[in-house]
MARSESE-525331 format. One record per atom (N, C-alpha, C): residue number from 1; atom name; x, y, z. Coordinates in nm, 2 decimals. Layout:
REM MARSESE-525331
<node seq="NUM" atom="CA" px="X" py="Y" pz="Z"/>
...
This chain:
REM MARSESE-525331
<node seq="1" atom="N" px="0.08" py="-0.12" pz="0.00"/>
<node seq="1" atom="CA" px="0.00" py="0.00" pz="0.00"/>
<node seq="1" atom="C" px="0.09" py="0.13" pz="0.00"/>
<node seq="2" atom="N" px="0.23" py="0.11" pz="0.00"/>
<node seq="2" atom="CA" px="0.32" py="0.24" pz="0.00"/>
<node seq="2" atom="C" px="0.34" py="0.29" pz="-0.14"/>
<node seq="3" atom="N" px="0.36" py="0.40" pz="-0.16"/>
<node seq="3" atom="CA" px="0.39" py="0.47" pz="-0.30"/>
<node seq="3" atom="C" px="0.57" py="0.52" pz="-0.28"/>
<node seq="4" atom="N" px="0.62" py="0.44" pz="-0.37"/>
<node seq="4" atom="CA" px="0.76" py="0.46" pz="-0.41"/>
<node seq="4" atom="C" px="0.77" py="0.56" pz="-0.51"/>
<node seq="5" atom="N" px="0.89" py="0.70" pz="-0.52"/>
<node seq="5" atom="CA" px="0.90" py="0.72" pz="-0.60"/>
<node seq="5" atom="C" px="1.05" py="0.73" pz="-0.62"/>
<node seq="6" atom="N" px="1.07" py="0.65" pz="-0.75"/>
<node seq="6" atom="CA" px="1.22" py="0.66" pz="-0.79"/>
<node seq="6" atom="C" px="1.26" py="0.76" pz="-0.84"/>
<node seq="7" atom="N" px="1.35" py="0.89" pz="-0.82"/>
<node seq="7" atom="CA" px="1.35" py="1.02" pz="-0.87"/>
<node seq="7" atom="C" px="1.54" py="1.00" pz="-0.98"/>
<node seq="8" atom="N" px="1.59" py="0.86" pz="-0.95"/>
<node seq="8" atom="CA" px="1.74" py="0.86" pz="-1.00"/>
<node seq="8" atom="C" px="1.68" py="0.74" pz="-1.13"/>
<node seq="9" atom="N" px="1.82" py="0.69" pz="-1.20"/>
<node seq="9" atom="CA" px="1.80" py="0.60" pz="-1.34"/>
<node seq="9" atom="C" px="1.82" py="0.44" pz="-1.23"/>
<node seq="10" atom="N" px="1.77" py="0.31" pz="-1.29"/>
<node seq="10" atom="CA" px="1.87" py="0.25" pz="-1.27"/>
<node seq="10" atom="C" px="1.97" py="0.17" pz="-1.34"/>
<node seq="11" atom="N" px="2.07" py="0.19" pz="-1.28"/>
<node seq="11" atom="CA" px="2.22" py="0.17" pz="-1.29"/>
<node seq="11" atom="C" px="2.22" py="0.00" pz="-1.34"/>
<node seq="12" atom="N" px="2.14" py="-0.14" pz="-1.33"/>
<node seq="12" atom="CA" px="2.17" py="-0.25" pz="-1.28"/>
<node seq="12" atom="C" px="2.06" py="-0.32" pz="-1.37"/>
<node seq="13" atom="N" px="2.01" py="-0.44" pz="-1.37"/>
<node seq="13" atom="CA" px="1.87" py="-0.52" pz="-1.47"/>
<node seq="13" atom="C" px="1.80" py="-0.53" pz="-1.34"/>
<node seq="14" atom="N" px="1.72" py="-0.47" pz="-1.33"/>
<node seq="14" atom="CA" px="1.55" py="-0.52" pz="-1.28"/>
<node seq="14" atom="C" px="1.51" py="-0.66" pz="-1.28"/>
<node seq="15" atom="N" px="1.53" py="-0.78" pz="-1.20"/>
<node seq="15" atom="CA" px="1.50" py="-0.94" pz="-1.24"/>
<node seq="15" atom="C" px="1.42" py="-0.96" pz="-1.14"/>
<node seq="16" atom="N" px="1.32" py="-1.07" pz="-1.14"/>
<node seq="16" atom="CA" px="1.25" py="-1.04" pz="-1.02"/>
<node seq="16" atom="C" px="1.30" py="-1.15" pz="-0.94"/>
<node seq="17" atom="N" px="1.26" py="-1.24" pz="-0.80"/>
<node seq="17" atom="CA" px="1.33" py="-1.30" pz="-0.78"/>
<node seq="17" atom="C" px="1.27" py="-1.47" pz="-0.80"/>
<node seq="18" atom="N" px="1.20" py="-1.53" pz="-0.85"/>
<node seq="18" atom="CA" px="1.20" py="-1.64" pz="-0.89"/>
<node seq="18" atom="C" px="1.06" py="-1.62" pz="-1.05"/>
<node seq="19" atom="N" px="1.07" py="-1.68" pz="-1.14"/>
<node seq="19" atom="CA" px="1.08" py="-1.69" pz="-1.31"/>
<node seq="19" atom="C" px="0.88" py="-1.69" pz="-1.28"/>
<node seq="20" atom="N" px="0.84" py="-1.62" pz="-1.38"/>
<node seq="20" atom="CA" px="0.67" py="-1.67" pz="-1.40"/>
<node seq="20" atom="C" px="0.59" py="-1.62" pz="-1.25"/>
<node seq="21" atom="N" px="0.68" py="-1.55" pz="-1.15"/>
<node seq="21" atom="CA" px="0.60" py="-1.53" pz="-1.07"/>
<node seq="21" atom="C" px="0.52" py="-1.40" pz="-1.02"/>
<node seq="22" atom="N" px="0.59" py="-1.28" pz="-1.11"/>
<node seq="22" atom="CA" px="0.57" py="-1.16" pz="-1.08"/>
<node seq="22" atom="C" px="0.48" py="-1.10" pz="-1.19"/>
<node seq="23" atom="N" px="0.44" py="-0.96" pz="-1.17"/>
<node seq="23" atom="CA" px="0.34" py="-0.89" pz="-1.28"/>
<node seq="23" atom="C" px="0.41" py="-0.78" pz="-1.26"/>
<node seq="24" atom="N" px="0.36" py="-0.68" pz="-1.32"/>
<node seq="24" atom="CA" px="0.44" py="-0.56" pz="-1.38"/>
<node seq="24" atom="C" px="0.32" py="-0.45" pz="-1.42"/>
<node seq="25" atom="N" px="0.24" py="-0.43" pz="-1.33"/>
<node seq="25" atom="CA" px="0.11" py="-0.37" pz="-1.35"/>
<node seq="25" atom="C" px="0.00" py="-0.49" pz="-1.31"/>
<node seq="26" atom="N" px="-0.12" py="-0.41" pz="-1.32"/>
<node seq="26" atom="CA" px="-0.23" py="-0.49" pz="-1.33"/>
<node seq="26" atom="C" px="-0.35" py="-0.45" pz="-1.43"/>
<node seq="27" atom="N" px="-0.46" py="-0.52" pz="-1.44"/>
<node seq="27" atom="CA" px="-0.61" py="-0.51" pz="-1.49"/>
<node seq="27" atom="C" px="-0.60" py="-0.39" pz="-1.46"/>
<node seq="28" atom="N" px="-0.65" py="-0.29" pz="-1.30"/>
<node seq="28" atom="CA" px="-0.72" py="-0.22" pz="-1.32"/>
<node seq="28" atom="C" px="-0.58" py="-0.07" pz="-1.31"/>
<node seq="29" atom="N" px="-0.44" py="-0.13" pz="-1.29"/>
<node seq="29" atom="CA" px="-0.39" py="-0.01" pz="-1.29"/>
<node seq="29" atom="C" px="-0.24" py="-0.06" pz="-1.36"/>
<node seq="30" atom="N" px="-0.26" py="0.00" pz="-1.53"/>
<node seq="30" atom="CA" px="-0.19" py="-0.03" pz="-1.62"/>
<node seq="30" atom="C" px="-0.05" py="0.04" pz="-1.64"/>
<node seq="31" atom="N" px="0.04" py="0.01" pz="-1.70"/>
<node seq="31" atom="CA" px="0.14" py="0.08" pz="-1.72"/>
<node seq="31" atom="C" px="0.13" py="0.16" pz="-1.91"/>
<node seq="32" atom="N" px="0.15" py="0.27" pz="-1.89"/>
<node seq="32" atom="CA" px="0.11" py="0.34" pz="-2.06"/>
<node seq="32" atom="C" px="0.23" py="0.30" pz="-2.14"/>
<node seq="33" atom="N" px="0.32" py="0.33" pz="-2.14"/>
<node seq="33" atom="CA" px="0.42" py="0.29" pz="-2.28"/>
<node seq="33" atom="C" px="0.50" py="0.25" pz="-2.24"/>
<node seq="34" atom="N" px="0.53" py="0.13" pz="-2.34"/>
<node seq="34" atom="CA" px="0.69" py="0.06" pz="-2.35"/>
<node seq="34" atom="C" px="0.77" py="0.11" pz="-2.42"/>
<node seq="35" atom="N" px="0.89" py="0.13" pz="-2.38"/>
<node seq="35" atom="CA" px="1.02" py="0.16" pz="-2.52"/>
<node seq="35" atom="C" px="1.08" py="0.12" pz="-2.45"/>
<node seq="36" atom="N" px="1.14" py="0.02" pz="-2.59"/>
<node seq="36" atom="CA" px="1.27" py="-0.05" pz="-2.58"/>
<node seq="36" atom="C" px="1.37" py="-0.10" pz="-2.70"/>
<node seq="37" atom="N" px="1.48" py="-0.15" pz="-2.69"/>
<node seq="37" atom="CA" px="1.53" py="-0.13" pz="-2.83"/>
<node seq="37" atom="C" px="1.58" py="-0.30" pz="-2.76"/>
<node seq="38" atom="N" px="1.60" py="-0.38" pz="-2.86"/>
<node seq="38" atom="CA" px="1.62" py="-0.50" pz="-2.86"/>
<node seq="38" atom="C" px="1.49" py="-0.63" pz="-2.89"/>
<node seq="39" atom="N" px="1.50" py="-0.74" pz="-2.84"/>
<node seq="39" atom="CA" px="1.41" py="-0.79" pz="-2.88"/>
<node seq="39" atom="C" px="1.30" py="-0.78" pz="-2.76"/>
<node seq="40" atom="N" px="1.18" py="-0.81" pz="-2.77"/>
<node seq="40" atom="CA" px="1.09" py="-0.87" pz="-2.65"/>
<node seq="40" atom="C" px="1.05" py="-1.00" pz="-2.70"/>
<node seq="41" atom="N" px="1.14" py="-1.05" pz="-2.59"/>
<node seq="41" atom="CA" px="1.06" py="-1.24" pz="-2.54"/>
<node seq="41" atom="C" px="0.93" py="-1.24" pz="-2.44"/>
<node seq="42" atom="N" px="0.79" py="-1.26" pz="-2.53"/>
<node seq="42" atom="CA" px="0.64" py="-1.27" pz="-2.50"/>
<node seq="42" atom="C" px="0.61" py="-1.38" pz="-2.50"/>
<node seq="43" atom="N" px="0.57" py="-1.48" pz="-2.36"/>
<node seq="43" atom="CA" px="0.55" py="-1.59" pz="-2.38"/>
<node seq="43" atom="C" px="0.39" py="-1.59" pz="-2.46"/>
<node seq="44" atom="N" px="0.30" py="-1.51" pz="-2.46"/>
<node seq="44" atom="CA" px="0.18" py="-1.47" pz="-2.50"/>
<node seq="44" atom="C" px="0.15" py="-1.32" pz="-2.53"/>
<node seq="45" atom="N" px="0.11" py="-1.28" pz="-2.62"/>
<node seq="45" atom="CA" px="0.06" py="-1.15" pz="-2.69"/>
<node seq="45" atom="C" px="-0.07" py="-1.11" pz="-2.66"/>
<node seq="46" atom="N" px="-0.14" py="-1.06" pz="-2.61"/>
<node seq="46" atom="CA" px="-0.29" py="-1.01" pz="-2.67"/>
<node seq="46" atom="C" px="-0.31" py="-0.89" pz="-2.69"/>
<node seq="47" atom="N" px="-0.39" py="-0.86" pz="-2.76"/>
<node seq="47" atom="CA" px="-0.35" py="-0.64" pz="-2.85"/>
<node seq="47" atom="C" px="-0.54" py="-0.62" pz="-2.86"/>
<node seq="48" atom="N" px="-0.54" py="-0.54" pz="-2.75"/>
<node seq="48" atom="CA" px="-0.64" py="-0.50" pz="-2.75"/>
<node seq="48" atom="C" px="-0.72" py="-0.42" pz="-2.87"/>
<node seq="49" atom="N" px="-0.84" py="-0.52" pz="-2.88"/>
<node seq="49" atom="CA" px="-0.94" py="-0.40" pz="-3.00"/>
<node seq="49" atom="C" px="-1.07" py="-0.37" pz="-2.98"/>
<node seq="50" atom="N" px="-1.06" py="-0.31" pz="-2.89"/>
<node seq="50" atom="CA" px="-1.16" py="-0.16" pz="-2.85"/>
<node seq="50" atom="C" px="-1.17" py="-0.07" pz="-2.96"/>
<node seq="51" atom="N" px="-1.26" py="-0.01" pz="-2.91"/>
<node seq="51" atom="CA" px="-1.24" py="0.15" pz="-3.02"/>
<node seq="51" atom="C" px="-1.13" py="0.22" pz="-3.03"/>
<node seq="52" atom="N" px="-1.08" py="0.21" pz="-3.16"/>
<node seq="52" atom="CA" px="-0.95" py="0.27" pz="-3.19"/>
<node seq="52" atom="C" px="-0.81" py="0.23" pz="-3.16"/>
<node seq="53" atom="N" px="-0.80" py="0.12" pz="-3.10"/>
<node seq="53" atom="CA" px="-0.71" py="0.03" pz="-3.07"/>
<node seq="53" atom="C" px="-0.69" py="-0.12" pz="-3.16"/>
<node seq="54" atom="N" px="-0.62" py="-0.16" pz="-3.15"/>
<node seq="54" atom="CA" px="-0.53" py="-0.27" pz="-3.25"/>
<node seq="54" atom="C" px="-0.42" py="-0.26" pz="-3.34"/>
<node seq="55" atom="N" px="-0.38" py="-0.33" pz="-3.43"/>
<node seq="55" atom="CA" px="-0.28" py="-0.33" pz="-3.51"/>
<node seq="55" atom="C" px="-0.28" py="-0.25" pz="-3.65"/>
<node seq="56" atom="N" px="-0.22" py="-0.15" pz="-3.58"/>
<node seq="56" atom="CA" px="-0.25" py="0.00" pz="-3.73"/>
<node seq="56" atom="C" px="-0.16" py="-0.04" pz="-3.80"/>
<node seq="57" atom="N" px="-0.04" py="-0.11" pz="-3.82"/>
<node seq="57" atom="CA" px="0.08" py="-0.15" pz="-3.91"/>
<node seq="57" atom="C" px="0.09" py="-0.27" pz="-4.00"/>
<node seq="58" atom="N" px="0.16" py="-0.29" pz="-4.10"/>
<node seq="58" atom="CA" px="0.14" py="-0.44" pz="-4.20"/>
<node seq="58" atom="C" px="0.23" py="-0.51" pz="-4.06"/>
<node seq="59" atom="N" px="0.21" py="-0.65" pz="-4.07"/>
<node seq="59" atom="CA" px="0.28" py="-0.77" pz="-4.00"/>
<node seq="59" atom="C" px="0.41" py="-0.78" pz="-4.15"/>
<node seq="60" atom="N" px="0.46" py="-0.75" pz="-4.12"/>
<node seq="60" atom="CA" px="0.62" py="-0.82" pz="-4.28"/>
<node seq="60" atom="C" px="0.71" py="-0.87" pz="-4.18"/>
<node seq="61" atom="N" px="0.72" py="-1.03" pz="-4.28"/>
<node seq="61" atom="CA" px="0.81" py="-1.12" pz="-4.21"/>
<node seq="61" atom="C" px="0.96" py="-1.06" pz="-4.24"/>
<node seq="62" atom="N" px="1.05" py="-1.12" pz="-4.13"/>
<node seq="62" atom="CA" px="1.26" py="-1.03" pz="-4.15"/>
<node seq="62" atom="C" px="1.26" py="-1.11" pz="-4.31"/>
<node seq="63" atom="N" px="1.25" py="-1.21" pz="-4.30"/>
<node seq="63" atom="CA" px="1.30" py="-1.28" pz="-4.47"/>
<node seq="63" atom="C" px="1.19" py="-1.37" pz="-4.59"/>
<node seq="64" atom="N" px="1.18" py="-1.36" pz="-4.70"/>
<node seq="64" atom="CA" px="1.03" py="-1.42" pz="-4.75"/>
<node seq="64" atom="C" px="1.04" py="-1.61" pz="-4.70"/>
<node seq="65" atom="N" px="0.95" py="-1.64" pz="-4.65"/>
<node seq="65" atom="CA" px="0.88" py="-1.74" pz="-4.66"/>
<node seq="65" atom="C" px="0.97" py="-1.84" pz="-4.50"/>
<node seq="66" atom="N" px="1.00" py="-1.69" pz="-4.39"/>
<node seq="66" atom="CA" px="1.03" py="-1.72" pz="-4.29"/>
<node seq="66" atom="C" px="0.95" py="-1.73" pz="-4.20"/>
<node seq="67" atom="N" px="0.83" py="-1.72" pz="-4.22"/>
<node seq="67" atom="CA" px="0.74" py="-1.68" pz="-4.08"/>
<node seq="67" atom="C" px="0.60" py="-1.77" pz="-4.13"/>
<node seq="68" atom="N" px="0.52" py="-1.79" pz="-4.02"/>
<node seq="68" atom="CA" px="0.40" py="-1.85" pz="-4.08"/>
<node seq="68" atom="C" px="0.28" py="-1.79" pz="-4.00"/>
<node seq="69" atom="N" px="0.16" py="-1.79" pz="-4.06"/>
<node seq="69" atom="CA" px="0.03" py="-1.69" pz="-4.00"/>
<node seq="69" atom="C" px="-0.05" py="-1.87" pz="-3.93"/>
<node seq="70" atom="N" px="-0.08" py="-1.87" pz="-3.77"/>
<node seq="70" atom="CA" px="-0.12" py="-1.97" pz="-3.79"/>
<node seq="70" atom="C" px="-0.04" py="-2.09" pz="-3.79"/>
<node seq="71" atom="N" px="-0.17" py="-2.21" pz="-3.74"/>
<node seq="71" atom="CA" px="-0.06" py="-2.36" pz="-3.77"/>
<node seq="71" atom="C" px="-0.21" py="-2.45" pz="-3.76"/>
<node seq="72" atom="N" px="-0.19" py="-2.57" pz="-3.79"/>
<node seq="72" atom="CA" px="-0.28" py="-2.66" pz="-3.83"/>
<node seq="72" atom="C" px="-0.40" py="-2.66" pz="-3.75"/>
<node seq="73" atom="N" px="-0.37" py="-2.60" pz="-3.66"/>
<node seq="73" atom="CA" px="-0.49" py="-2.66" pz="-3.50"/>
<node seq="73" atom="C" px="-0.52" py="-2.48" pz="-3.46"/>
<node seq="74" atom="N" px="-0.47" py="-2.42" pz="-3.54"/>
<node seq="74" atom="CA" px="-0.55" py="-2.26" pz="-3.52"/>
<node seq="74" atom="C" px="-0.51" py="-2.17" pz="-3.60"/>
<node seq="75" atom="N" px="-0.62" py="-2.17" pz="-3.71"/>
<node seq="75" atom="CA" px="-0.57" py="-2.07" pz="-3.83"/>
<node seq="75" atom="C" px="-0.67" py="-1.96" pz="-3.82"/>
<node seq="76" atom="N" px="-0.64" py="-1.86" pz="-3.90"/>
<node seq="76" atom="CA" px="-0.67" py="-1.73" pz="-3.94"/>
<node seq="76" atom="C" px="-0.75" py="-1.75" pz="-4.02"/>
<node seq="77" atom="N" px="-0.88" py="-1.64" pz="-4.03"/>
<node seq="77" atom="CA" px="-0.98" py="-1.65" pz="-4.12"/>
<node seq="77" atom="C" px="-0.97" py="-1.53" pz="-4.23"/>
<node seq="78" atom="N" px="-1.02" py="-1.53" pz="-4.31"/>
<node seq="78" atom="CA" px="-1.04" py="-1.46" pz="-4.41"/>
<node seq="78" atom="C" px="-0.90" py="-1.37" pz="-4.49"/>
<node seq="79" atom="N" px="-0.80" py="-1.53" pz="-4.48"/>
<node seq="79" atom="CA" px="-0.71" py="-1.44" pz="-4.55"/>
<node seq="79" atom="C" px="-0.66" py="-1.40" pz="-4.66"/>
């Protein structure tokens, strides 16, 4: 119930201390933007589509015929 405020950078990686067990916000009190430069490892994705929200950009795979939409047991409709 205490409110931290960190007013310096930090210097070190942020890890939490045991894998799958921690959250990073919640439901009703979200965090607004990510930036970051490197990859993000997502064990699961979901992209909100509310009003005005979802995927405003083309999906283009790094190399042709590297990537696949879907797999035998859950595909994509109308493509």
């Amino acid at each position: 119930t205490d409110t931290i405020t960190a007013t310096g950078q930090f210097d070190s990686d942020l890890v939490p201390s045991t894998d799958n067990a921690r959250d990073l916000g919640s439901s009703s009190k979200e965090w607004k933007d990510l930036h970051l430069t490197g990859v993000g490892y997502i064990d699961e994705l979901s992209i909100a589509t509310g009003s005005g929200q979802g995927v405003s950009s083309s999906l283009i795979p790094k190399t042709n015929g590297a990537g696949s939409l879907g797999s035998a047991t859950r595909e994509w409709t109308n493509l």
